[in-house]
N, C-alpha and C positions, 0 to 999 in steps of 0.2 A: 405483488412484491417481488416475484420473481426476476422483473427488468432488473430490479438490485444486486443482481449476482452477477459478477463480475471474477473472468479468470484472470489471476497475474500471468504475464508471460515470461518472468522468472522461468515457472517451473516449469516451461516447456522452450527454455532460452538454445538447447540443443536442435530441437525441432524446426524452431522460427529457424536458426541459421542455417538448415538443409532447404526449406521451404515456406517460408515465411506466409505466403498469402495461401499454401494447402492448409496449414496449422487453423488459418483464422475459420475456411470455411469449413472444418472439419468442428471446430468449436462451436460453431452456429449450426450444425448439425446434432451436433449432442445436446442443444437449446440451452446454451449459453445466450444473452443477451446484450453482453458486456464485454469489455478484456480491459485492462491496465497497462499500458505499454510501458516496457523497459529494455529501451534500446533498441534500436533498426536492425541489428543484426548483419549489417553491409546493403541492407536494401535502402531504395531512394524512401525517402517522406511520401512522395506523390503518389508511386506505385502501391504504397499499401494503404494511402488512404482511397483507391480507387476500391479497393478489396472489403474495405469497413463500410464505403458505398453499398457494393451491392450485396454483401452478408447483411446489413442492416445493424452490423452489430457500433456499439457504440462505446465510446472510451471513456472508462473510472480513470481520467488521468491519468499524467504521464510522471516515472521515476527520471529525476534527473542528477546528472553529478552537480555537485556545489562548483567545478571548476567549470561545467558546461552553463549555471546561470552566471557566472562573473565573465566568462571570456566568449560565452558564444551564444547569449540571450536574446540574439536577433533571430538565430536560428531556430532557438527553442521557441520563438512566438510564432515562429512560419509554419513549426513543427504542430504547434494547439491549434491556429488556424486550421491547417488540414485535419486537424483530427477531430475539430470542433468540441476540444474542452478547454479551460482554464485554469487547472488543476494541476501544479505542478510540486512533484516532493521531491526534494534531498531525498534518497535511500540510504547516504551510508557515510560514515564519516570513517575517512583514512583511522591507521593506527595511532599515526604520529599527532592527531587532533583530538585522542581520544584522552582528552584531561583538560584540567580548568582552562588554560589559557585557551586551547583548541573551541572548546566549548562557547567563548565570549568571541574568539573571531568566527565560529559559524555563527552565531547567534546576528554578530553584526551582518556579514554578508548576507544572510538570509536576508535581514531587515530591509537593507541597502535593495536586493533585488526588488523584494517587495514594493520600493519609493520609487526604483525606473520603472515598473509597471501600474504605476498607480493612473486609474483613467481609463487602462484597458480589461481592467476586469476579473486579471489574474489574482490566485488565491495561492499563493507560495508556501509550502508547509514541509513539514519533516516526519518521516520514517523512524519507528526506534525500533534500535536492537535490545540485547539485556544489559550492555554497559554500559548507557545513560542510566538506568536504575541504579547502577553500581557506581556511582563517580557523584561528586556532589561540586556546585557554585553557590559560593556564598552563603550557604549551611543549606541548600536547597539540591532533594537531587538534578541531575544534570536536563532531564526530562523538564524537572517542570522550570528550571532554568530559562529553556530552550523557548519554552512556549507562556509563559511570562509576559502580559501586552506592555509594551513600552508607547505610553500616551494612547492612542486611538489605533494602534497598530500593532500586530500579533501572528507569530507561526502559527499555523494550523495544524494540531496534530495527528497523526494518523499511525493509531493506536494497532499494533500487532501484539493479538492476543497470545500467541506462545510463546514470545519475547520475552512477556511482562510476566508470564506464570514460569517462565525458565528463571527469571531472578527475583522469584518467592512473592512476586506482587499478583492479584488478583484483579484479573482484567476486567469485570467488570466494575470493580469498587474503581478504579483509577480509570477508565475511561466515565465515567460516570460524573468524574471532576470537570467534563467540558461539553457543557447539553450546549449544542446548534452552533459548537466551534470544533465539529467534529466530521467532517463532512464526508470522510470517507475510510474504513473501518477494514487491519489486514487481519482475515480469517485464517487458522493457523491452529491446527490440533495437537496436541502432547500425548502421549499414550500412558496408559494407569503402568507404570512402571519408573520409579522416581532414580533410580539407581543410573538410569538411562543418558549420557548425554547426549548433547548436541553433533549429527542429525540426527543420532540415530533414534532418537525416542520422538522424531517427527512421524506423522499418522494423516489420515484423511479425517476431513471434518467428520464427525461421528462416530470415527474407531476411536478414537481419547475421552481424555477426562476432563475439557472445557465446557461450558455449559453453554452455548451458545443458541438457546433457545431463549434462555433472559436477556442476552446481550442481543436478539435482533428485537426484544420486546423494548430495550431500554433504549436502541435506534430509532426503531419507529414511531418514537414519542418525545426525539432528541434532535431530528433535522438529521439523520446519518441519508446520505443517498445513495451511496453503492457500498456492497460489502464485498472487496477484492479477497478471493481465495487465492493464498499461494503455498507452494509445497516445495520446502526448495531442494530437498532430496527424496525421491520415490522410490518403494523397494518394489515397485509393480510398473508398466508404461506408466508415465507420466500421463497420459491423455485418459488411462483408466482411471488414475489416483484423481484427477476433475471431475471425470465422472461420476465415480462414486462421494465425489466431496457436494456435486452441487443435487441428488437425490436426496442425498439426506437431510440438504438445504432449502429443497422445495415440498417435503416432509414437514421439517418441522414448523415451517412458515404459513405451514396450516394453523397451527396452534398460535400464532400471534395475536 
């Protein structure tokens, strides 16, 4: 199970832009298996998928802007090519989209990408934060809005579990709403202190209060393939707060 462990490169997005290809093999050192690309950082496509050659490491999909699949989707396919996945998510939607009408043109443009990829194999999906939870379309929150199949066609969601417990939702009940339309899973600890906001009550998997020994039990039995760890603010190095997130991730992956 361990191939499933996958770091975001979010949380080491300072790192990658000093050294992009030491980061990777410094990750496959710590016996990472996996990474999530989000963004090049100024480096070419080629050159760091030469670096995921010979690390062996392999990519949980890539985060992409909603403006990079509408204006620059050729790019992004040369980009999965090289990195040989198919996997691509929206991370984030501006502020100014953060409300119903925002909601119904991402939902279109996702779709729209998804129909010029059709044939080649791409799985087009979305990132939530906590204010998809907090916004609602058509009396439904904005989340399941989003992910909603219209006819034979459907976002893929890619459920972050602090996100959903930041705005009072519990991640495993609500990821649990999409067995084997789930395929890749953001790992994301909250610390036992509710008083706390955002970053500051973010934690390494393990030191919080998520349970994520049921929710790898409810993957493994749901079609999830990688579970991306990401930490997007560290009060320790960044490359220690991975490493202590993915021990206690091959810990409890015992018990599955």
């Amino acid at each position: 199970m361990q191939h499933k462990f996958a770091a975001q490169l979010y949380t080491l997005r300072k790192e990658c832009a000093e050294n992009f290809p030491r980061v990777l093999r410094e990750l496959k050192k710590m016996g990472w298996k996996a990474v999530q690309i989000d963004g090049l950082r100024g480096y070419a496509a080629e050159e760091i998928a030469e670096v995921l050659q010979e690390t062996g490491l392999h990519v949980a999909g890539m985060h992409i802007s909603l403006d990079r699949m509408v204006n620059d989707l050729d790019a992004v396919i040369h980009e999965g090519y090289l990195f040989q996945t198919k996997d691509i998510f929206c991370h984030y939607l501006d502020e100014s989209m953060q409300n119903e009408e925002g909601y119904r043109n991402a939902k279109r443009l996702l779709l729209e990408t998804a129909a010029r990829l059709d044939g080649l194999g791409y799985r087009v999906g979305y990132h939530n934060h906590e204010f998809e939870f907090q916004s609602s379309v058509d009396g439904q929150i904005a989340l399941d809005y989003l992910t909603t199949p219209v006819g034979n066609r459907f976002i893929y969601p890619e459920i972050d579990t602090y996100w959903a417990l930041y705005a009072h939702i519990d991640p495993l009940t609500y990821i649990s709403k999409f067995p084997f339309r789930c395929p890749i899973i953001h790992l994301k600890d909250m610390k036992d202190d509710l008083s706390l906001r955002y970053p500051d009550s973010l934690t390494e998997i393990g030191n919080g209060i998520i349970d994520f020994l049921s929710i790898l039990r409810w993957g493994e039995h749901n079609g999830v393939e990688y579970y991306a760890v990401e930490q997007d603010i560290c009060e320790r190095n960044p490359l220690e707060s991975l490493a202590i997130s993915l021990e206690h991730l091959k810990k409890i992956a015992q018990e599955v």
